[in-house]
Every structure is written in structure tokens, then in C-alpha cells.
C-alpha positions in Angstrom: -0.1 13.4 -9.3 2.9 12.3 -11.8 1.1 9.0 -14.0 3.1 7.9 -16.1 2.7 6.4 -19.6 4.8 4.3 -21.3 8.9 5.4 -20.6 11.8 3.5 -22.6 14.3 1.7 -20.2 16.7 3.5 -21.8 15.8 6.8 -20.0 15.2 5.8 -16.4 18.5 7.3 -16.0 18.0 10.5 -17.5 18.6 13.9 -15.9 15.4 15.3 -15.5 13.4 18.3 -16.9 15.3 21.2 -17.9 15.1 24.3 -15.8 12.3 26.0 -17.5 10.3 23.2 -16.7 11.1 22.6 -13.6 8.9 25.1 -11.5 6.1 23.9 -13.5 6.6 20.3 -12.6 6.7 21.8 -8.8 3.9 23.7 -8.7 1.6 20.5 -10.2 2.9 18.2 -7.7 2.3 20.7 -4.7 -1.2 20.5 -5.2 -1.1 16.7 -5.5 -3.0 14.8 -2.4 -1.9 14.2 0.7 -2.7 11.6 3.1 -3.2 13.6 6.7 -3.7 10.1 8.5 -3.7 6.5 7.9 -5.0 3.6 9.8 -5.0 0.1 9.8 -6.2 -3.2 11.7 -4.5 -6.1 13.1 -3.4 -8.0 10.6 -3.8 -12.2 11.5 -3.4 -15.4 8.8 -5.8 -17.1 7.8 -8.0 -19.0 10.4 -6.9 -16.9 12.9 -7.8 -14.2 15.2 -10.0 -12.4 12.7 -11.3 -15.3 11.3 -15.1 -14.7 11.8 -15.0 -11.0 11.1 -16.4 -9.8 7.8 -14.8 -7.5 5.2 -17.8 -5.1 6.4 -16.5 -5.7 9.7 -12.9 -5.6 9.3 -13.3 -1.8 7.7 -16.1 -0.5 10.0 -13.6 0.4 12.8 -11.2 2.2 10.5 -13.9 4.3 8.6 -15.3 5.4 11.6 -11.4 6.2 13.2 -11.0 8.6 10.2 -14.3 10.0 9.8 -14.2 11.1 13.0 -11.0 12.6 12.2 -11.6 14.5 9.1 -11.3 18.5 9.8 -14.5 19.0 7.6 -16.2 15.8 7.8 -19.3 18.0 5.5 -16.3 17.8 2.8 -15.7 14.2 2.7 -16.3 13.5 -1.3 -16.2 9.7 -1.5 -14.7 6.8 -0.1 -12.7 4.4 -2.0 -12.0 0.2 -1.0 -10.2 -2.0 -2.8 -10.6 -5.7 -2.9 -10.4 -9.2 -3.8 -13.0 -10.8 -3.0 -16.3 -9.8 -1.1 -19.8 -8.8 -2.4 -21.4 -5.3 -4.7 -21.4 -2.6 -1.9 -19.0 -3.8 0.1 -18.0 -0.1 0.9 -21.5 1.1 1.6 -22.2 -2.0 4.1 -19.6 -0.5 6.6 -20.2 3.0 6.6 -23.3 2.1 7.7 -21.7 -0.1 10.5 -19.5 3.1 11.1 -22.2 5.5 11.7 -21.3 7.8 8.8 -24.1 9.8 7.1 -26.0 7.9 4.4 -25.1 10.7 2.2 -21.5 9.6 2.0 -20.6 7.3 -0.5 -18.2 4.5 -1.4 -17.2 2.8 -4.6 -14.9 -0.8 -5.3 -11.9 -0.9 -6.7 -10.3 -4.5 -8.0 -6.8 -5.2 -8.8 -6.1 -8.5 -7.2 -3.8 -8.0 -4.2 -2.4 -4.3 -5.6 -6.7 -3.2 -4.8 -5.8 -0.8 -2.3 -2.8 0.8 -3.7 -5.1 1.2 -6.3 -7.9 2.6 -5.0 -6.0 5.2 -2.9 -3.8 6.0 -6.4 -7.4 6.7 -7.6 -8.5 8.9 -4.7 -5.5 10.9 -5.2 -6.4 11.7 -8.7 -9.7 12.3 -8.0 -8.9 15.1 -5.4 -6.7 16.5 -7.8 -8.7 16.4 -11.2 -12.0 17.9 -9.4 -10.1 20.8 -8.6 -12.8 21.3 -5.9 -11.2 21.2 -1.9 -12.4 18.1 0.0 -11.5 15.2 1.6 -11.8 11.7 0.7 -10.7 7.9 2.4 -9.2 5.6 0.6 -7.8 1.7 1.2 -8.5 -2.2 1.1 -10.0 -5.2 3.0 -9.8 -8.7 2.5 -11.2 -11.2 4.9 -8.9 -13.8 3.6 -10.6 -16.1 5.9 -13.9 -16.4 4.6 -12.8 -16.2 0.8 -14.2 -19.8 -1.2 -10.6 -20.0 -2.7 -8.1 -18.9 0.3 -5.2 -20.2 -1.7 -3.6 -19.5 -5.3 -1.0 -22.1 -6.5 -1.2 -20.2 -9.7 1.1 -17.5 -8.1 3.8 -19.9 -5.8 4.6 -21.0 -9.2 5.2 -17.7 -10.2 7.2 -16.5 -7.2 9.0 -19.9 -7.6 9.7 -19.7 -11.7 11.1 -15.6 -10.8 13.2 -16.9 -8.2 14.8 -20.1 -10.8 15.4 -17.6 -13.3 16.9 -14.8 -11.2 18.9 -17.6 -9.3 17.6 -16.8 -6.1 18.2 -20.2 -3.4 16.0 -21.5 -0.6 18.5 -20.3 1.5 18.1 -16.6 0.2 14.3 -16.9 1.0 14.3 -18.2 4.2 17.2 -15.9 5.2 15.2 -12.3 4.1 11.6 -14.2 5.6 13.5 -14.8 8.9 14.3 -11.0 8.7 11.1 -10.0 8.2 9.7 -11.7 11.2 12.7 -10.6 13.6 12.0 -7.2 12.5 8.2 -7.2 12.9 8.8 -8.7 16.4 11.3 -6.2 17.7 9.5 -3.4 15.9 6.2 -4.7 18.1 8.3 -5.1 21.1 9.0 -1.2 20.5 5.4 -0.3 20.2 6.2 0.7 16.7 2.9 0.1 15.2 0.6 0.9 18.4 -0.4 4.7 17.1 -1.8 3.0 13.4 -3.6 0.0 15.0 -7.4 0.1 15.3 -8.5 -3.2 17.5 -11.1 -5.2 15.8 -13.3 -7.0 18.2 -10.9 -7.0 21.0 -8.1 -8.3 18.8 -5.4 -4.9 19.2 -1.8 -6.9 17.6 -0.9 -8.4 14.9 -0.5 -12.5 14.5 2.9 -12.9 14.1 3.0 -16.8 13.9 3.1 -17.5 10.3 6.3 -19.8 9.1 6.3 -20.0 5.7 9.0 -18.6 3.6 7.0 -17.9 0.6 3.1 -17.5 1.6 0.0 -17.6 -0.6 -2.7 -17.9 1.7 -4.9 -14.7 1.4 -5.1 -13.6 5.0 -7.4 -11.0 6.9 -7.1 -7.3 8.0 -7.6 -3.9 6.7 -6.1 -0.6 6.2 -7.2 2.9 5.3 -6.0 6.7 4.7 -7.3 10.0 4.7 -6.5 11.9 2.3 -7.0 16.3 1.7 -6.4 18.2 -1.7 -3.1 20.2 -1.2 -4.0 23.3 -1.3 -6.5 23.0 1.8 -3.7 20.7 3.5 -1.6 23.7 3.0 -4.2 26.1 5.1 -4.6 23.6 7.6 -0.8 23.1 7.9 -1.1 19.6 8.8 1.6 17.3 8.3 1.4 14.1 6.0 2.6 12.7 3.0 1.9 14.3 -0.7 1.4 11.6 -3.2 3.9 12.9 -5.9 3.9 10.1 -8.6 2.3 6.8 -9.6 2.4 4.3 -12.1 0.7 1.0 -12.8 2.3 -1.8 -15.4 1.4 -4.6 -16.9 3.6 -8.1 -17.3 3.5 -11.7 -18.2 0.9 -13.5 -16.4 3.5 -16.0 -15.5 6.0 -13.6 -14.3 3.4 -11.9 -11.9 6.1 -10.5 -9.4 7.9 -8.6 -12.1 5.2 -6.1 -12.6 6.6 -3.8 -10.0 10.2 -3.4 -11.0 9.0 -1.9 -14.6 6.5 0.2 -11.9 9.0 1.3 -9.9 11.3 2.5 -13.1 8.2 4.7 -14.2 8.1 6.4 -10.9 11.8 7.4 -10.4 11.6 8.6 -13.9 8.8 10.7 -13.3 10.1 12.6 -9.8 13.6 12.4 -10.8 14.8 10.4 -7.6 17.1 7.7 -7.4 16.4 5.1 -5.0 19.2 5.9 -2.5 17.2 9.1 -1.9 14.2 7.3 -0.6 14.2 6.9 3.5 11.6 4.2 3.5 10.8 1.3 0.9 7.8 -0.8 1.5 7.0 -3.8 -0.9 4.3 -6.4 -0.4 6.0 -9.2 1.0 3.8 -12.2 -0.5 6.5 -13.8 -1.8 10.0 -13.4 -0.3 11.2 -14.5 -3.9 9.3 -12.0 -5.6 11.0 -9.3 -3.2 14.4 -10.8 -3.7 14.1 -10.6 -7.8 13.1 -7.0 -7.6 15.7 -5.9 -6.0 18.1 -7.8 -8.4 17.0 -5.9 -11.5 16.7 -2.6 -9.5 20.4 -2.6 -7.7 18.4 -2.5 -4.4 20.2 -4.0 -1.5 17.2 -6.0 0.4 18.1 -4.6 3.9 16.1 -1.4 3.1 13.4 -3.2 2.1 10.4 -3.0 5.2 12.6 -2.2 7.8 10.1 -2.9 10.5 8.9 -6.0 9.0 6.2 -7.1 6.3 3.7 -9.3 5.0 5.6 -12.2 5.5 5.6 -11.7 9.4 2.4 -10.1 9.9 0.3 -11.8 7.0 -1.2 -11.0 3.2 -4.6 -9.7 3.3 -5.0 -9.2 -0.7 -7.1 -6.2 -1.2 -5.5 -4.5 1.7 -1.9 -5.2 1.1 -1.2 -2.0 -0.7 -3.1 0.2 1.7 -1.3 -1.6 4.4 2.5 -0.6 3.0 1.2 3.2 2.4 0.0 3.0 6.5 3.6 1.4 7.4 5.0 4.8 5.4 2.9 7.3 6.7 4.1 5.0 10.3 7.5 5.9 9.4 7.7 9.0 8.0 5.2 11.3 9.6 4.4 9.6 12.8 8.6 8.6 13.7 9.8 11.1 11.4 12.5 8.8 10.2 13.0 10.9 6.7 11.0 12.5 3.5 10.7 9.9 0.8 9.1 6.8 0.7 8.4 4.1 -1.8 5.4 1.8 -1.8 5.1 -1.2 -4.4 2.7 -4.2 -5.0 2.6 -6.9 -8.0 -1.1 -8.3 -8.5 -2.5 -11.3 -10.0 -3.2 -11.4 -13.6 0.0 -10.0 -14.4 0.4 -6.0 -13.4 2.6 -3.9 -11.1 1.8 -1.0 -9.0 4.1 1.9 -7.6 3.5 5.0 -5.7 5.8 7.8 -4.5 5.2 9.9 -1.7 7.0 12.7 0.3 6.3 14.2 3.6 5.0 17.8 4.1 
């Protein structure tokens, strides 16, 4: 997979590699990762539905879903979960809920609320650098819920600085979160996300009853993928989507939401693409500002951005947030087959940006 260092703004723009180069760049990227399936749970606000479930319990169901569908489940290497909050061996606690072999095993990944982005940008590497065919599950959890701080002020006031200096209104903010809640509703009224839903304790839909334009309450759910080095997902001819670049930035603390536009310029310089190639654009919708200001500096019209709704409809479970935008692509993409790129892109606390590229195959 395409990480990428440090690239002047000047030559987002650029033209790409020249042609001697550029079966070399293809033939790396066709042996990148490639997610084969991706799951997910309800997803519910905090003090709701899935309020007295565990992280451990939240993830359970989905690491059992894909164990059970792994080709070679021998092959599985390691399993990768990203969160917040929750205690050492978080990962190990529900395998062994799941019924997977004790001789799997799990590691944490933390990056605030871009955790399980992160941890399935790691997988992918990992798959690729081992150069040894496998299999591997990768995503986040968060049982917003039960967390001893549910709420951050710290980042409101950086949504709400972002959206002074970009000039973006109330108005603009409640317009884009009404959006996002119409189009989660008629998207559920479709049965759009029935095929990626895992029910948790008889809970099987998402709680789609939050109002707030601009939420930062850290809400509960899960989301995983199962991921196959490309080479073997060549053999097996299954479909899914290769993960071609990534690229994680750092930012100003206090300007917490910019970290993905800087993200997002490091990708599209790395594969080449311009963003009216991509077919579907997920960001993390904790902060409609923070998804309005990003597509200011990018040239992005908003419109494209979730097209089936987001986080402010269906809720912000931190350390699942960026596994649960790479489950709405794989949604899209593979499972409705409504294109071939897609975009996935989550700020985190602390200052830092995370971007991933990813193309069905």
C-alpha cells in the first residue's frame, strides 16, 4: 500500500509518474490488501439501545461473523481493534466470546476517534510487508456508553473555531445534518444497510434519533473487515476492495478537523486520482462543521459526501468510526456495485488526520 511521507502542496496537482514508472507503481499496488468482507453492528447514541453492552460485547458478534467467513480460517494471522477507551486485551476478551481458537491473536490500536481506520491501515501493511499469504481482521469498538468521560468540549470548540474561520453559518450546519439524517432514513427504508448489520443482543437497526447538528458525545457500536493479501485474493477471485494508498497527518491541536484535508491531498497525490474520479466519499461525520470546512479547502461539493447518511444520523462511536466508513464503502461499492473508487477520511483528537484509498477488484 501507497504511504506517503511528507508531499509539498504545490504538487498535489502534478501529473503523475512517468511511463517507465508506471507499471512498477501497478504491479506494487496489485498486491496491496484487500478487504473480501466487512461488517458492522448497529450503531445507537449514547444511553441507548446498546447501552449495557461491552466493547467485548459489541465486537464478539462481528469477529465471529468473519471468522466464520474466512476461506482459510488456519491462515488468519492477527486481528487488529482500534479504540478509545476500554481496558489491555480488549481484543483478546472477545475472541474468546467469539469462539475463535486461543491461538489467534489480537493487538490495540489508539488514535482517538481515527482508531479503526488506523488499525485496518495497519493490517493492510502488515499483509503486505510479511510477504507471507494469509488473512487478517481488522476494525474498532467503542462503547461510548460506558466510557467515564462520554463527552469532549475540547473538540466542539474545535469544530466551532474551523467553522468561524472558514465562515461556515448555523444554517450551513443544520442544513448538511438534516441531510444526513434524511439520507440515513431513506437509505434504511431501502434496506440499504441490512447485508453489513450484525444484531447485538437483539438490537438489528441503527438509532436514528439523534438531533444535534454538531455531536460530541462518543456513542456505541462496532465495525470490522476481513482482509486477504492480493495475490491469494487473486486465486480465490473474490471480489472486494484493494487498499491502494494511505496517509496519516498531523495538525494543530486546536484545528483538530483539519487534519484530513492535508490527509486526503497526500492520497490523491499518491494514486494519481482527482476527486471527481472517486464514486463514493465517506467522512466521519462528528462534526457537520468539520465536514463543511473540508470540503471548502478541497473544492468538494458536500452532496457527495455520505450519500447514504453518516455519523451524524446514525451516531459517533470513536474507535469504530473509521472502520465504520470503510464498511459503508465496501456497502457501496462491492455489495450495490455503485462504482470503483472510494474515499474514506477521519480527523482524531490530539490533532491528526487519516485518509485511505481503496478500489474494487
Amino acid at each position: 500500500m501507497a504511504d506517503v511521507g511528507a508531499v509539498p502542496d504545490d504538487r498535489v496537482q502534478t501529473a503523475g509518474p512517468p511511463p517507465s514508472c508506471r507499471h512498477a507503481l501497478e504491479d506494487a499496488v496489485i498486491n496491496n490488501a484487500v478487504i473480501i468482507d466487512a461488517v458492522r453492528t448497529p450503531l445507537a447514541h449514547n444511553g441507548g439501545p446498546l447501552a449495557q453492552f461491552t466493547a467485548a460485547d459489541l465486537l464478539a458478534p462481528l469477529l465471529e461473523r468473519l471468522y466464520r467467513a474466512c476461506p482459510q480460517p488456519e491462515l488468519l494471522r492477527d486481528v487488529v481493534i482500534g479504540h478509545a477507551f476500554g481496558r489491555v486485551g480488549l481484543g483478546r476478551d472477545a475472541l474468546r466470546q467469539a469462539g475463535v481458537p486461543v491461538e489467534v491473536p489480537a493487538l490495540s490500536v489508539e488514535r482517538g476517534r481515527a482508531s479503526g481506520l488506523s488499525a485496518i491501515d495497519y493490517a493492510a501493511d502488515k499483509l503486505v510487508s510479511v510477504n507471507t499469504p494469509g488473512y487478517m481482521i481488522a476494525g474498532g469498538v467503542e462503547a461510548g456508553s460506558q466510557a467515564q468521560e462520554p463527552v469532549n468540549p475540547a473538540m466542539a470548540d474545535a469544530a466551532h473555531a474551523l467553522a468561524d474561520e472558514f465562515r461556515i453559518t448555523r444554517e450551513q450546519r443544520r442544513a448538511y445534518a438534516e441531510r444526513s439524517r434524511t439520507r440515513a432514513a431513506t437509505s434504511a427504508d431501502k434496506d440499504l444497510f441490512g447485508h453489513e448489520i450484525v444484531p447485538v443482543g437483539g438490537v438489528s437497526t441503527d438509532d436514528l434519533s439523534w438531533e444535534d447538528a454538531d455531536p460530541s458525545v462518543i456513542d456505541d457500536g462496532a465495525a470490522a473487515v476481513l482482509m486477504i493479501d492480493g495475490a491469494s485474493q487473486r486465486r480465490l477471485r473474490r471480489p472486494g476492495l484493494r487498499v491502494t494508498a494511505s496517509a496519516t497527518f498531523g495538525c494543530d491541536p486546536a484545528r483538530v478537523g483539519w487534519g484530513i484535508v492535508p490527509a486526503i491531498e497526500k492520497v490523491l497525490y499518491a494514486t494519481r486520482l482527482k476527486l471527481d474520479q472517486f464514486d463514493a466519499i465517506e467522512f466521519d461525520e462528528a462534526f457537520a462543521s468539520n465536514v463543511l470546512v473540508a470540503c471548502s479547502a478541497l473544492h468538494l461539493d458536500p452532496e457527495r459526501i455520505c450519500r447514504q447518511g453518516g455519523a451524524i444520523a446514525f451516531g459517533h462511536p470513536w474507535g469504530a468510526s473509521g472502520a465504520v466508513v470503510i464498511t459503508r464503502l465496501f456497502a457501496q461499492l462491492v455489495r450495490q456495485s455503485q462504482g470503483r473508487f472510494g474515499l474514506a477520511a477521519v480527523s482524531a483528537g490530539s490533532g491528526q488526520g487519516i485518509a485511505m484509498v481503496v478500489e474494487r477488484c
